[in-house]
N, C-alpha and C positions, 0 to 999 in steps of 0.2 A: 621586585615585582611579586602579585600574590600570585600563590602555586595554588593549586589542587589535581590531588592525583584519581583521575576520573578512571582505574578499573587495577585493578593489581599486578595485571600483567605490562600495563601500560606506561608509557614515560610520565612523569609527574608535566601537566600542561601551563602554561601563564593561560590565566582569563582574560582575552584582548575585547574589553571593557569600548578602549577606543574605535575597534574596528568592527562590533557586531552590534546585534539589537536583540536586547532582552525582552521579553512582552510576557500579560498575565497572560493564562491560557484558562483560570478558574479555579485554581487550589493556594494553600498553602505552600507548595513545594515551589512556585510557578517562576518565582525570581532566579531559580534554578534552570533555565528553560532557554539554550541560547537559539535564536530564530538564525540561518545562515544565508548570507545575502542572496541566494538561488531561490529561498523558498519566500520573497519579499517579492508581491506584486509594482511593478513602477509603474509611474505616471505614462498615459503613453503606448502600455503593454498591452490594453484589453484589445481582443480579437485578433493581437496581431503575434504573439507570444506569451507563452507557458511559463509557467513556474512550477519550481517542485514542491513537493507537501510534507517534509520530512521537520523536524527540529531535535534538537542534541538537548537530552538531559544529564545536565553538568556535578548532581550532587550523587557519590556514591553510596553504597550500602546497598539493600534491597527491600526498597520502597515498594515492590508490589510482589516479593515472594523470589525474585529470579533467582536461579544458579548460574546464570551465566558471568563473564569476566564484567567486572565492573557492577552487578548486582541485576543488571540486563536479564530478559528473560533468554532462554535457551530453546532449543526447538525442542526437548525433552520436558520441560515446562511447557509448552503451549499443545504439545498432542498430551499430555495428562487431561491439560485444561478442556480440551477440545476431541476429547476421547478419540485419536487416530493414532493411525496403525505405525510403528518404529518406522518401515521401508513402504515406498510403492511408488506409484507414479509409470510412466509410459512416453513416448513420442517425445515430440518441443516442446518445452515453451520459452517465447520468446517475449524478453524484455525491452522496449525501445525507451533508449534515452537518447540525451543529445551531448553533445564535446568527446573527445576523448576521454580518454582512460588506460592508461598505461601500465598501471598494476594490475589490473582486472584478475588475469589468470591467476595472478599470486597471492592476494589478497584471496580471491575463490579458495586456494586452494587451502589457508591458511584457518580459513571460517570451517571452511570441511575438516581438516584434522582436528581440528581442534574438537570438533562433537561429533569425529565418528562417522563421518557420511562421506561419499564417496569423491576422489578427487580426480583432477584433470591429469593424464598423463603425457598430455603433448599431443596425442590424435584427434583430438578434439569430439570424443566420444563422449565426453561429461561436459562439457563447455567450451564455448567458441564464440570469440570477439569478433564483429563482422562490420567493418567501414566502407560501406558500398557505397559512397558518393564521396569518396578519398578521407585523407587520417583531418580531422577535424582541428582545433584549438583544445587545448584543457579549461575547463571553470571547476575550479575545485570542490563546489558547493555542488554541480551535479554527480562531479565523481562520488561525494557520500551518495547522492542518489544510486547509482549504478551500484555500487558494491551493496547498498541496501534490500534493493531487488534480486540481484542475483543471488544473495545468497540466503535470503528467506523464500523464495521461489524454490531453491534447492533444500530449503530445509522442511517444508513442506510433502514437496515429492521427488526425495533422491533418487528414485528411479526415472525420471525423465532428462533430458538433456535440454541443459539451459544454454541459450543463446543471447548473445546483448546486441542488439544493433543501434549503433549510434549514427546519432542524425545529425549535420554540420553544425547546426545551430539550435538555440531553441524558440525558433517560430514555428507557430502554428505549419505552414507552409513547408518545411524541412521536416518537421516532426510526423506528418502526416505522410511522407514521401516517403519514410523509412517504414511508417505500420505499412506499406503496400507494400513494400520490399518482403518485409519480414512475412506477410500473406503467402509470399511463394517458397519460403523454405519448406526441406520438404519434413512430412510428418510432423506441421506444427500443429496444436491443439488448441493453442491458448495463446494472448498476445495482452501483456502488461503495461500499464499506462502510468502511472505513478502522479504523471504533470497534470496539468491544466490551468484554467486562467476562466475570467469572470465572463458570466453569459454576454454574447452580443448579439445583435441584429445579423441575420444571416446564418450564423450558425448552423443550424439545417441542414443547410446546403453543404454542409461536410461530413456531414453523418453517410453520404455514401463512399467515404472513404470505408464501413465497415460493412463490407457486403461478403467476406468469406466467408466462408463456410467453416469458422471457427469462432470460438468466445472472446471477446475481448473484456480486459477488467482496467477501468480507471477509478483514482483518487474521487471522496465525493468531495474533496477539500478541509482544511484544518479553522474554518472559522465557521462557528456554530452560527446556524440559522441561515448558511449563506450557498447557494447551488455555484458548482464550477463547469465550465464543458473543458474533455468530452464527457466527464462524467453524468451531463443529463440527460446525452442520446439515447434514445430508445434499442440501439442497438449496442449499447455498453451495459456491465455490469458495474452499479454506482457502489463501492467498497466505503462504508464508513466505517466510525471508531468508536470502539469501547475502551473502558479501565477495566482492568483485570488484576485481582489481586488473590496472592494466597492468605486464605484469613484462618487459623484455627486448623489448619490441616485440608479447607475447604478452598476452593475456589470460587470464588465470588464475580462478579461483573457487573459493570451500572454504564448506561452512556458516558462517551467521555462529552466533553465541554465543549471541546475545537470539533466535533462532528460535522462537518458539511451536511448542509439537507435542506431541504424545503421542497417544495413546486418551481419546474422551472419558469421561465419568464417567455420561452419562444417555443419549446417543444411539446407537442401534444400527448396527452395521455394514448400508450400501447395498451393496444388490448389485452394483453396480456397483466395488468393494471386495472383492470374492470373489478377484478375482486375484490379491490381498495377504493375504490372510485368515490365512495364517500368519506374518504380521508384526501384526496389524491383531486378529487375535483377533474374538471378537463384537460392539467396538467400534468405532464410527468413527473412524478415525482421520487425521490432520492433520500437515500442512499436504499440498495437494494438489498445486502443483507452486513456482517462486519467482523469485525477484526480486533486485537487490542492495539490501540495505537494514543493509547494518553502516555507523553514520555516518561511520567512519575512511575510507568510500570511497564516501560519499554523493553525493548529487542537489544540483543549485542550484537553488534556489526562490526569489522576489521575494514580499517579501511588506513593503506598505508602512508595514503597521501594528505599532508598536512594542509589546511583548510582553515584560515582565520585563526590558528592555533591549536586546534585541535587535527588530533593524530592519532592511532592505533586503535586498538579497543573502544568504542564510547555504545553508550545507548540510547537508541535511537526510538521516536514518536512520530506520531502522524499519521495521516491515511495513506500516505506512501508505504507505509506498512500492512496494510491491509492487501492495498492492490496485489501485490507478487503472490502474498501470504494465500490470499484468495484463491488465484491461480492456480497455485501448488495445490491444494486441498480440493478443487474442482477436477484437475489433472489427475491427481491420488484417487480420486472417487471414482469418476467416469471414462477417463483418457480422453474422450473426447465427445461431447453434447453438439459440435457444431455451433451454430447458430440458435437452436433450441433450449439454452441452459434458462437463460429466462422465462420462458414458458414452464421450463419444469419445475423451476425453484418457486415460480409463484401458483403452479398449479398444487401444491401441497400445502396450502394453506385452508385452515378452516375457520369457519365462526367461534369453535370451541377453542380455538388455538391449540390441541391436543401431540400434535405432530412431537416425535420424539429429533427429528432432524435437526430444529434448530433450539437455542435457547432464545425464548422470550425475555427481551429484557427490558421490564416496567418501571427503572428511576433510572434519573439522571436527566440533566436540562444542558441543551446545547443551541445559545441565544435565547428563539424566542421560542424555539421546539423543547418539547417535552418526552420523554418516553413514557410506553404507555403499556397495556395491555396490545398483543397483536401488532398489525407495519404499525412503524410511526416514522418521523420524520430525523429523527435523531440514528436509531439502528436498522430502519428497515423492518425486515421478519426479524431479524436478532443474530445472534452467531451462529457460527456455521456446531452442529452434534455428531459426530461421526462423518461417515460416507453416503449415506442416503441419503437419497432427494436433491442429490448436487446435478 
């Protein structure tokens, strides 16, 4: 069987050819790219179930600069990239996925030692796995999910205490009963969305699932040109994806390709949105600001549990990287904006685009979206520049 050993620390893996699906994503590198059966919309799923937004890049080295195992970026590469501070963070934040997860705390702890950040010692004062509608099934494709969030959420803002609540399934319906859950932990700030699934009729009418008094951040999804809910609530932050590379000593950034974005199909433009309204039209429109999440210049993630053949060290893509990433970096900035981060974050925009907070990022095509000068539909405002303005 063919091998490839996908991170140095890692077991050399079999590529199972037969049991996953490869897909272009827009580059060169892309047949490298394995899609994992969690983050595959099925027939059947819209409106009634989530999927995740992660995908595994299978070819080693380091394709966009990373020090991390396997050629992955490291959270020491992405606060270079993204000028933040080594330590910070404060209060929750809470990540909601769906199945179990049975490594969680060890896999956590494993991503933490390994770069220096702070680990779980059993009190659950650094991390805590929470099955508040009983222990669920495993799908091994959400467990990369889970270990992906928790531990870019903590690599963002190791001073905060990361929380995973899992939800028994992944329908909309389950998935939403655990974000209300996860609202009354205490001292939460921030609540992580990673899933989502294709706009439908209705929709709306779940958006008051986000009425705390806290920020919530979802996927805007991994196919260009295309909106997911809940990413196009107006009470979500829509996290898209960029490529990030170190070039020359310099760090670079262009839209990635799979960006989720456009206007949505049922939600109306927030006023908060009125500053783009001639990009943005009467709709809501997405993604709101981003992250790097092209896998050719992906994250390292620990994840113990084997999954279509893949195991330990891999690096990971997608807006499922953004989401947590987000999180963390808004938590790191403010501790807590409430409900208000969206008004902040688009209240510091100008005509001039002059704003030191974020990077404007002018190339890169994701489908039929373009980046541009200023929001576009591809990155939003652009990536997140320090702490300000979050």
């Amino acid at each position: 069987m063919k091998m490839r050993v996908l991170a140095a620390v890692a077991v050399a893996i079999p590529l199972a050819f037969g049991t996953s699906r490869l897909v272009a994503q827009g580059n060169s590198d892309d047949a490298n790219i394995h899609v994992p059966d969690s983050s595959v919309e099925k027939p059947g799923d819209e409106g009634k179930k989530a999927h995740t937004n992660h995908v595994v890049a299978l070819r080693g080295g380091k394709p966009g600069g990373g020090s991390g195992p396997g050629g992955g970026m490291a959270p020491a590469d992405i606060r270079a990239a993204y000028n933040l501070p080594d330590f910070g963070g404060a209060g929750t934040i809470a990540i909601v996925d769906a199945y179990d997860y049975p490594t969680a705390a060890a896999d956590f702890n494993t991503f933490s030692a390994n770069f220096g950040l702070p680990t779980e010692s059993g009190d659950g004062s650094v991390f805590q796995v929470l099955r508040p509608f009983g222990t669920p099934t495993s799908d091994c494709g959400w467990d990369q999910e889970s270990a992906l969030d928790i531990e870019w959420a903590h690599a963002m803002a190791p001073g905060a205490k990361i929380v995973l609540v899992l939800a028994k399934s992944s329908s909309f319906a389950d998935l939403f009963n655990a974000v209300n859950y996860a609202e009354t932990l205490p001292n939460v700030a921030q609540i992580s969305m990673s899933w989502g699934g294709s706009e439908f009729g209705g929709e709306a009418l779940y958006d008051s699932t986000f009425n705390g008094n806290l920020t919530y951040f979802a996927a805007s999804g991994d196919t260009g040109g295309k909106t997911i809910y809940p990413g196009v609530s107006p009470k979500v932050v829509a996290a898209g994806g960029t490529s990030l590379k170190l070039v020359n000593q310099v760090w670079t950034e262009t839209g990635w390709s799979g960006s989720g974005g456009g206007g949505s199909r049922y939600e109306k433009r927030p006023s908060f949105q009125n500053v783009i309204s001639s990009k943005v039209g009467s709709k809501r429109g997405v993604p709101d600001f981003s992250f790097d999440a092209d896998p050719n210049t992906g994250v390292s993630v620990f994840d113990s549990t084997s999954c279509q053949g893949y195991v330990g060290w891999l690096v990971f893509g997608g807006t499922s990287v953004a989401s947590p990433s987000l999180a963390g970096i808004v938590n790191n900035a403010a501790h807590n904006n409430g409900s208000s981060e969206l008004s902040i974050v688009y209240s510091g925009l100008s005509s001039a685009y002059s704003s030191n907070n974020f990077r404007d990022i002018t190339s890169g095509n994701a489908g039929s979206n373009r980046a541009g000068t200023g929001w576009d539909f591809v990155t939003g405002i652009g990536s997140s520049l320090g702490l300000q303005g979050k």
